[in-house]
N, C-alpha and C positions, 0 to 999 in steps of 0.2 A: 326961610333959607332952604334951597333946595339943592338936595344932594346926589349928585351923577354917578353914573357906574364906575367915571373913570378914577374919581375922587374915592369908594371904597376898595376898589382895585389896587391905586395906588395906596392903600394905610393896611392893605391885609399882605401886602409884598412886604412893604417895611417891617411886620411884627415877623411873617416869617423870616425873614431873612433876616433879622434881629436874633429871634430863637436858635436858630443855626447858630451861628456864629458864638452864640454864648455857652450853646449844647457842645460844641466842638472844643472849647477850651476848656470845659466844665471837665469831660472826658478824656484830655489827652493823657497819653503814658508814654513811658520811655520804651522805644522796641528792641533799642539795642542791649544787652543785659551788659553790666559794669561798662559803660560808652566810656568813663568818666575814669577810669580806671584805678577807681576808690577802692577795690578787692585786688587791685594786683591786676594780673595777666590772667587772673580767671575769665574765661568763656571766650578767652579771646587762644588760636593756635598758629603754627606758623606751617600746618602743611600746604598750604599754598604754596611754598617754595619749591621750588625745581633744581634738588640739588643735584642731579644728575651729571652737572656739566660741572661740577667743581665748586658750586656755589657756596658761600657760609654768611649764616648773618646773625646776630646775635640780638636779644633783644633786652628790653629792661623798661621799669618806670621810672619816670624822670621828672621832678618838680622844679627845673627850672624853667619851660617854655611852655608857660600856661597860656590855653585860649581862654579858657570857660573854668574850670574846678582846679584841682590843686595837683594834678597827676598829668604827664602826658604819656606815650608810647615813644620809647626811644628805640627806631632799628638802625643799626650799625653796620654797614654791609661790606663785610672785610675782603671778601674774593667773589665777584662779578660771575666769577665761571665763563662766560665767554664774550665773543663781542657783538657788539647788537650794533647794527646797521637799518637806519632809516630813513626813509625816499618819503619827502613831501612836496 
């Protein structure tokens, strides 16, 4: 039996590319810190708001509208502050 370039070419792609994929699952972590929001509202902030214009939002964890774990983020957004107008 005689065997081609193209035949060890193809079986050394396959193991790489087997290794990868096993190396990448073997390694994964979470990057988001508390994503799940099993600590509460630790690491997570709300200066991203712009209360400048009158805005208020309030926030909280909330165990009824689970995707994935037992917690979600509930924001509340009681005064918009202004009005947003958008052109598509």
């Amino acid at each position: 039996m005689r065997i081609n370039c193209y035949t060890v070419l193809k079986g050394f792609t396959l193991i790489v590319v087997s290794l990868l994929l096993l190396g990448g699952s073997l390694s994964a972590k979470n990057l988001i810190k508390n994503g799940e929001f099993d600590d509460g509202l630790n690491f997570w902030t709300n200066g991203w708001i712009n209360t400048g214009g009158g805005a208020s939002v309030t926030f909280a964890v909330n165990s009824d509208g689970l995707l994935s774990g037992q917690n979600c983020w509930e924001m509340n957004i009681e005064n918009g502050g202004c009005v947003m107008k958008c052109k598509f």
